[in-house]
C-alpha positions as CSV (number, residue, x, y, z in Angstrom):
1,X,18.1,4.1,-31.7
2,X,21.3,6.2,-31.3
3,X,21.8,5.5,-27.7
4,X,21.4,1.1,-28.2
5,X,24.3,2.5,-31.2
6,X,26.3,4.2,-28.7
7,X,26.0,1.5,-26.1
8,X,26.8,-1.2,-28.3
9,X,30.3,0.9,-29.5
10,X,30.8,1.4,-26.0
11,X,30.0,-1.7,-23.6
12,X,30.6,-4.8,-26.1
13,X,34.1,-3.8,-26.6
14,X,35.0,-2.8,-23.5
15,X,33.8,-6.5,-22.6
16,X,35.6,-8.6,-25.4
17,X,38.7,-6.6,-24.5
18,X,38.7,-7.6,-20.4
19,X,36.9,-11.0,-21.0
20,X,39.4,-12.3,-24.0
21,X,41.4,-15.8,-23.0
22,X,38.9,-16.3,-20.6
23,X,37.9,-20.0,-20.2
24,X,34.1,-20.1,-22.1
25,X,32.6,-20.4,-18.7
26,X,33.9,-17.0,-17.7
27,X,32.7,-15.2,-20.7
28,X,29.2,-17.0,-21.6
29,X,26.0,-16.3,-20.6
30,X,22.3,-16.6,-21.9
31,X,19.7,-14.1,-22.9
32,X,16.6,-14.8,-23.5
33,X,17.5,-18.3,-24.1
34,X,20.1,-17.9,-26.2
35,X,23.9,-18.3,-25.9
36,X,26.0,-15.2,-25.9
37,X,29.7,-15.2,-25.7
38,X,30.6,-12.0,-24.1
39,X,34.0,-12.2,-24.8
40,X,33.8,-13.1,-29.0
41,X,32.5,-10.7,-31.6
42,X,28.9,-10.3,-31.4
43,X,26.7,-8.7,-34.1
44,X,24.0,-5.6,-33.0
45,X,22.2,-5.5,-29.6
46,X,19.0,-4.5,-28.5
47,X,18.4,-1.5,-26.0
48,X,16.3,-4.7,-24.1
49,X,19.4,-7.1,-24.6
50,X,21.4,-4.1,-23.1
51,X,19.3,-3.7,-20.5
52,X,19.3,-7.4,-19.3
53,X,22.8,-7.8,-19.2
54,X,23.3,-4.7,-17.4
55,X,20.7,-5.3,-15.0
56,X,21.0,-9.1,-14.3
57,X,23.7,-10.9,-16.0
58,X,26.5,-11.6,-13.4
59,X,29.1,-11.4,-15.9
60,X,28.8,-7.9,-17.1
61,X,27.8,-6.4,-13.5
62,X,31.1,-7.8,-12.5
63,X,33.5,-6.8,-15.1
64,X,32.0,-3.6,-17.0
65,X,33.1,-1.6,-13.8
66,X,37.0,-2.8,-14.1
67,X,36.5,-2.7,-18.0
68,X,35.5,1.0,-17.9
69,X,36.5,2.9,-14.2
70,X,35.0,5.8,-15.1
71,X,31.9,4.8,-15.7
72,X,31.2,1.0,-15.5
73,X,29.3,1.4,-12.1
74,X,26.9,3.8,-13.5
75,X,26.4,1.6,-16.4
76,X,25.1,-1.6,-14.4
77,X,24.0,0.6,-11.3
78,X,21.6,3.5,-12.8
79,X,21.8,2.8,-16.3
80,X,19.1,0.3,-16.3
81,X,16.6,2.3,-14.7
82,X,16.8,4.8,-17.5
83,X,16.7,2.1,-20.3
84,X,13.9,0.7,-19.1
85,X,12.0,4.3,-19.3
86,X,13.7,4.9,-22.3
87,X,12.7,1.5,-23.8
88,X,8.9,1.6,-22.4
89,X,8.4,5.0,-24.5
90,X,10.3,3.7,-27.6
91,X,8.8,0.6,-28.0
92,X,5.1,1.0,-28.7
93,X,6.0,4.0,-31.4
94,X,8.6,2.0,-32.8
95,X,6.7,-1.3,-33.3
96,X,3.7,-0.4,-33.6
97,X,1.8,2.8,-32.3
98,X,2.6,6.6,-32.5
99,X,4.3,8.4,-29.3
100,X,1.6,11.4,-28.2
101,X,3.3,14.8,-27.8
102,X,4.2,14.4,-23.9
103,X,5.8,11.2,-23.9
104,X,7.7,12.1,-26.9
105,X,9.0,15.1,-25.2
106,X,9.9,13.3,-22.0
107,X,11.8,10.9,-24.5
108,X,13.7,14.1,-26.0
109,X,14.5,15.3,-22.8
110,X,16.0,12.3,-21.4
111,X,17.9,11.8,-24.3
112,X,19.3,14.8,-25.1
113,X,19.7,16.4,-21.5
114,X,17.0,19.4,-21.8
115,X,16.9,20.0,-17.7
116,X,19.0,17.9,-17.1
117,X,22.2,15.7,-18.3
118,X,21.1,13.5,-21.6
119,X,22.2,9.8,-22.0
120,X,23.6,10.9,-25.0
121,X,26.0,13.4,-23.2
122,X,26.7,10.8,-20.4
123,X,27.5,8.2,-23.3
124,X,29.4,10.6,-25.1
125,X,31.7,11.1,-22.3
126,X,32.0,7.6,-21.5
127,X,33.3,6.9,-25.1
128,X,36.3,9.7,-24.6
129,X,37.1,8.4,-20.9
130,X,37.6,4.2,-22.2
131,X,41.2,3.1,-22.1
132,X,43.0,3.3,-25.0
133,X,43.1,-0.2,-25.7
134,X,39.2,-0.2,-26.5
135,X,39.2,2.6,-29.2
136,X,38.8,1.2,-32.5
137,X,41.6,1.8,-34.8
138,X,40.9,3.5,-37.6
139,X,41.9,1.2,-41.2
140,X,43.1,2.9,-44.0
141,X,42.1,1.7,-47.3
């Protein structure tokens, strides 16, 4: 769950921000049927949704990159692969199964970076490397 979070504070910003006065047809696209408008507000994503548009949706492959230099390639290059690992071992203990001991430490270790680098880490850095512009300001109440 807390890398869909992080991916949803980190790619669906970075796209409203480089897709925004865009003509509807520049900034639309469907998943799984439905209508998204990638350059409006749009409410909590799936890791699945995530993985879609990274993977297939001609939109995103072509403006994530330019939205985030650092790592925009990454995102709709290798990212996918790992989300679809990640969501394969996620899914059946989430919905409706438990995750044996092996598969859950696979899951930690790909998360968290034991071995290796984590998509948490990778994320994390991502989120410090965005432009300025797609920071959230903070709102004082």
């Amino acid at each position: 769950k807390a890398v869909e979070t992080e991916l949803n504070a980190l790619i669906f910003p970075a796209l409203r921000g480089a897709l925004r006065g865009k003509r509807p047809a520049e900034r639309e696209t469907r998943v799984d049927g439905r209508p998204v408008d990638l350059g409006g507000l749009l409410g909590h994503q799936t890791l699945g949704t995530i993985r879609t548009l990274l993977e297939r949706d001609h939109i995103t492959q072509a403006v994530l990159p330019a939205a985030l230099p650092q790592d925009g390639r990454w995102m709709v290059g290798e990212l996918p692969a790992s989300l679809e690992t990640l969501t394969g071992l996620r899914n059946p203990a989430a919905h409706h199964g438990v995750l044996g001991r092996d598969p859950a430490i696979d899951l930690r270790d790909r998360v968290l970076g034991v071995g290796t680098e984590g998509l948490i880490v990778r994320l994390a850095r991502a989120k410090m490397r965005r432009p300025v512009s797609q920071v959230p300001r903070m709102v004082r109440p």
